[in-house]
N, C-alpha and C positions, 0 to 999 in steps of 0.2 A: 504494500500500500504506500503511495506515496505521498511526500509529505503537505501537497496539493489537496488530493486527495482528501485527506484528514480534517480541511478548514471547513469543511461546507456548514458545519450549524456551530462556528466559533463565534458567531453575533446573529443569531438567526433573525432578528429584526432589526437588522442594520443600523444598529444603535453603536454609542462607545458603550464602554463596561460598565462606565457609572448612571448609567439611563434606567430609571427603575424600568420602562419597557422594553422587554427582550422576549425571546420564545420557545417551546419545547417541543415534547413527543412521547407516550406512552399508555398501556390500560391492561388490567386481569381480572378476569369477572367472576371464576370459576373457584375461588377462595371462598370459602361459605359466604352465604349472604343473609344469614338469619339478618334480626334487625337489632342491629347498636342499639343500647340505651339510650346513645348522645343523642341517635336520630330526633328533629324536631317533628312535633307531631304540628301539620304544617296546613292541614285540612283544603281546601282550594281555589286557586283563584281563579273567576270566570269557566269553570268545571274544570281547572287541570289540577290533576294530584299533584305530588311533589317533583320536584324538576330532577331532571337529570344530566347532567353539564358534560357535554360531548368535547368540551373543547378546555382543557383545565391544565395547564404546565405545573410543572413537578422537576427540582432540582434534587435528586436525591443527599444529603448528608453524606452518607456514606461516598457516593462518589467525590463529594468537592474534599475531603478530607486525604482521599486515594492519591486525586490528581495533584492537588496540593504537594504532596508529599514525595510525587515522582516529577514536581516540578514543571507541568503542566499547566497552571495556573495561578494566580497570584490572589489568593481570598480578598485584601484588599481591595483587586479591582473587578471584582465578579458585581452584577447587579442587586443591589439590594432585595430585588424579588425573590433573588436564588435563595438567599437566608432566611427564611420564613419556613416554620415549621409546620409539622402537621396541626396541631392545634389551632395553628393560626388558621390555615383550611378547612376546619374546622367551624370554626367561629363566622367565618364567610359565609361558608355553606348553610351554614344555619340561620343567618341573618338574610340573606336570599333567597331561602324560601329549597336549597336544592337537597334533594333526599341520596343523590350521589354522584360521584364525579370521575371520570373517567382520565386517569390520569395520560398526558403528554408527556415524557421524560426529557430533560434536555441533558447533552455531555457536551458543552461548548468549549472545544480545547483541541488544540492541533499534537493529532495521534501522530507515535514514530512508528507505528508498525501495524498490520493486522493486529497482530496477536496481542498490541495493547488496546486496541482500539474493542475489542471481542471480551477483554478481562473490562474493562471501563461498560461496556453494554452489559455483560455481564451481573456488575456490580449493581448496576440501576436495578434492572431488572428484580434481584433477589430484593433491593430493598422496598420497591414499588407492593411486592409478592408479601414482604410483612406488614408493609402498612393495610393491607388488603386484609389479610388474616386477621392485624390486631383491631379493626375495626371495620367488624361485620357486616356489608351492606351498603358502606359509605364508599368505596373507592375501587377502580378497576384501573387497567392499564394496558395501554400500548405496546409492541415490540420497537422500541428506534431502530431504523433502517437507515446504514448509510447505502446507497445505491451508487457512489462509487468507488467501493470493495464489495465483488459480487461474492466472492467468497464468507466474507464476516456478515453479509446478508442472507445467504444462505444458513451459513449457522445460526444469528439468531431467529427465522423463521421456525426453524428447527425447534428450538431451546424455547424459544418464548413462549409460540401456539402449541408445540408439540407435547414441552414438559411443564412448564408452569404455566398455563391455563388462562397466558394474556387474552382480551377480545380483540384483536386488530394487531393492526402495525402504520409506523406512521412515518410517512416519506415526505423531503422536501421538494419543492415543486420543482428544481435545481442544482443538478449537481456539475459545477465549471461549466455552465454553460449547457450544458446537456439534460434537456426537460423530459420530465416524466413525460410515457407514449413512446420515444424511442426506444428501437429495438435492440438496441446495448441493454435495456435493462430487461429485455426477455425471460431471460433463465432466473429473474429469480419472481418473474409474475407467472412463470409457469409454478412455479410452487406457489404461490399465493392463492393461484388459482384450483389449483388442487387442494387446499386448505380451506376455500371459499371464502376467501378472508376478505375481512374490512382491510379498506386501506383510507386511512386518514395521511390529507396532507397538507403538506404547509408549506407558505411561502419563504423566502428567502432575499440575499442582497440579488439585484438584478445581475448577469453575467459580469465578467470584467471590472467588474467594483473591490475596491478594494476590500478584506474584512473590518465591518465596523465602520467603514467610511461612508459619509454622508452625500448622495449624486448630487441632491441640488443643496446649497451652503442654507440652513434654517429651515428649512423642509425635511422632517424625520422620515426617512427610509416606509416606514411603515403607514406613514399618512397615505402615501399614491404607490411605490413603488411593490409595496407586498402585493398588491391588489391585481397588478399589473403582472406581476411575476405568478400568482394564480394563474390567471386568465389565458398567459400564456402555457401553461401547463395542461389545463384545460384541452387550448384549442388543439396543443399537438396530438393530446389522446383523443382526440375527434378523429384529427387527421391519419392516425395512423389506426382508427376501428379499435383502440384498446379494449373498450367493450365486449365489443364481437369476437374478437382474439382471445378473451379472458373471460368469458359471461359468465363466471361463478362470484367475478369478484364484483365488491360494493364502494364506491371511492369516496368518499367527503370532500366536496371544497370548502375550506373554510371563506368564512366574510362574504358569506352569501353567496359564493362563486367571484370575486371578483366585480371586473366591468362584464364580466361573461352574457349576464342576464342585458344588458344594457345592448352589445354587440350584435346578437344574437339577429337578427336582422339580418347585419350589414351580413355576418358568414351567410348565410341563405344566400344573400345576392353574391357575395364575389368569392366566394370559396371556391369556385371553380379557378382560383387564380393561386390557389396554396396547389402544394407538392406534395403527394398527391392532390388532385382536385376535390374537394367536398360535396358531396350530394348534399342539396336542403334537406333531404328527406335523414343523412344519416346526421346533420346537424342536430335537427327535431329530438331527433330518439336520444340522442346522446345526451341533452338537455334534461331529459325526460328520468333517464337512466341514473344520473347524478343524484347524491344528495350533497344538502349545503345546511353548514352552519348558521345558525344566527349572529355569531362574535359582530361588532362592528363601532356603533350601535347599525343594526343589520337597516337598513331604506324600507322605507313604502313597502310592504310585501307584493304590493298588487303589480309591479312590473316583474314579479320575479316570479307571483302564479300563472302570469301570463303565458309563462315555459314550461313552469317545474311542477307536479303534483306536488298540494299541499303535505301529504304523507311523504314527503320526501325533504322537507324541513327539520331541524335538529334543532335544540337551545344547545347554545356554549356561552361562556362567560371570556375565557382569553383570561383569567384569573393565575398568581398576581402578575401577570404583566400588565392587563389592564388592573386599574385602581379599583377597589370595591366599591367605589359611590360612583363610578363610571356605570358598573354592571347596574347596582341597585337604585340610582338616581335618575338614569338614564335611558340605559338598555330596555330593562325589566320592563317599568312604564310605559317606552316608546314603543314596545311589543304589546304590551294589553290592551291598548288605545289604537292599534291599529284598525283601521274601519274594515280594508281587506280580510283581516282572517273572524272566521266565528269562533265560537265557544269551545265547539269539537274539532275546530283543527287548533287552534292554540291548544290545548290539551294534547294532541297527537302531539306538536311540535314540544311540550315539556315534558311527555314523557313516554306514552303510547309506540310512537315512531320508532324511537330509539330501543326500545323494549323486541318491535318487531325487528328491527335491524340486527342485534346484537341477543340473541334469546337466553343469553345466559342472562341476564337483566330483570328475565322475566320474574323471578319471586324478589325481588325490591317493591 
């Protein structure tokens, strides 16, 4: 693995290090799920039971202590996000109303090897796998996948879905430039696909950017460029039938999809001008086939059921990279007040959906 290679989620939201917003990857569902004590009895809002947060970063301890120690990172300059403990998740969780959360794992650090990069996945993972145990019902978690080491990808689909009982795995929209849909990253969506796996993904600094560096001076990376770096992930797995290649797997865009729902249009008309050319027709379905986060605070839903069945909508939070009075002052609100969704798709969207998507979910 090289040492290129290694940088792709060193700033996954193209922040510097002291930016409390930064981003992750992770989720295990299959650790009992009787119900925590702590669970808030939460009763519901506009018919939805308790939420279920699809979209939740997770720095493990245990990692930042490892990496620390093999000189990988500097605690000082990690985000203050990273350092917030379960508890503190906890206490979010409960104040927002969410009955669980599905962890994102972040290892933001430039690996020297495979083989550290696999002990560092590794490491997340088992601790993600106790917080799950030690608290019933409250937490699941992702596989991180770097997609590019197809090797340490293949092992942890192995390791993650196979023996510890993660639901998903969570990829970023770009790896140096090489977006999810390409067929460099085949052999390891041939096992995903034979796993029938979630794939949750996330955006990243756009190509050629430096790590952590900012494209336009005062403009955070994640205000337009995550959205963008979505959307183009998106389009290429349009362009290349990922889908139809893969039809066992289920993929999340996070942030609504991007500009995707916005575009969607103009690909019907000029997609005949991408490489391969695009059928409207395999645009539609792939719209269709997607699901998408709420992280944002998510837009107007009505331009985005305009594409996407309402049961194909998720709640996330982006917790703590976004701020808890972001999620609960804003978000939360801007979702219940929406005129587009009724009773029982905001319900599906906090928690129904998610339930059907992800069945290990189902006794929460």
């Amino acid at each position: 693995m090289t040492d290129s290679a290694s940088t792709s989620k060193v700033s996954l939201l193209g922040t510097p290090a002291d930016d409390p917003l930064v981003s992750a990857a992770g989720a295990d569902g299959s650790v009992g799920l009787a119900r925590d004590p702590s669970a808030p009895d939460l009763g519901e809002t506009r018919g939805a039971p308790s939420k279920i947060d699809m979209h939740h970063h997770f720095c493990a301890p245990e990692w930042r202590e490892w990496a620390a120690r093999h000189g990988l990172i500097k605690p000082e300059k990690m985000p203050p996000w990273s350092r917030l403990d379960i508890d503190a998740a906890i206490g979010f969780m409960n104040r927002a109303g969410i009955a669980t959360a599905v962890l994102k794992p972040m290892l933001p650090a430039r690996y020297r090897s495979s083989a550290q990069l696999r002990e560092a996945i590794n490491i997340t993972m088992q601790s993600a796998l106790e917080v799950a145990a030690s608290h019933p019902g409250r937490f699941s978690f992702y596989v991180p996948l770097f997609l590019d080491d197809l090797d340490a990808s293949s092992w942890a689909v192995r390791r993650g879905l196979g023996q510890l009982g993660a639901v998903g795995v969570n990829v970023t929209a770009n790896y140096g430039g090489v977006y999810l849909g390409d067929p460099t990253y085949d052999r390891v969506f041939h096992e995903l696909n034979d796993a029938s796996a979630v794939v949750d993904t996330h955006p990243h600094n756009l190509p050629d950017g430096a790590p952590g560096a900012v494209t336009v001076p005062g403009i955070p990376n994640f205000m337009c460029d995550f959205l963008l770096d979505t959307t183009r992930a998106a389009v290429n797995m349009i362009t290349h039938r990922t889908l139809d290649r893969f039809p066992n797997i289920a993929v999340i865009l996070p942030h609504a999809g991007g500009f995707l729902p916005y575009i969607a249009g103009r690909l019907e008309a000029l997609g005949r001008f991408c490489d391969p050319p695009l059928e409207p027709a395999a645009v539609r379905d792939h719209l269709r086939r997607f699901y998408y986060d709420t992280v944002g605070p998510m837009p107007g839903a009505a331009a985005l059921l305009d594409h996407v069945p309402a049961d194909h909508l998720l709640f996330g939070t982006d917790w703590p990279a976004a701020p808890a009075d972001t999620v609960t002052k804003l978000a939360i609100p801007a979702l219940e007040a929406d005129p587009a969704l009724t009773p029982g798709q905001l319900k599906g969207i906090y928690h129904d959906n998610a339930m059907r998507l992800i069945p290990q979910l189902a006794s929460v």
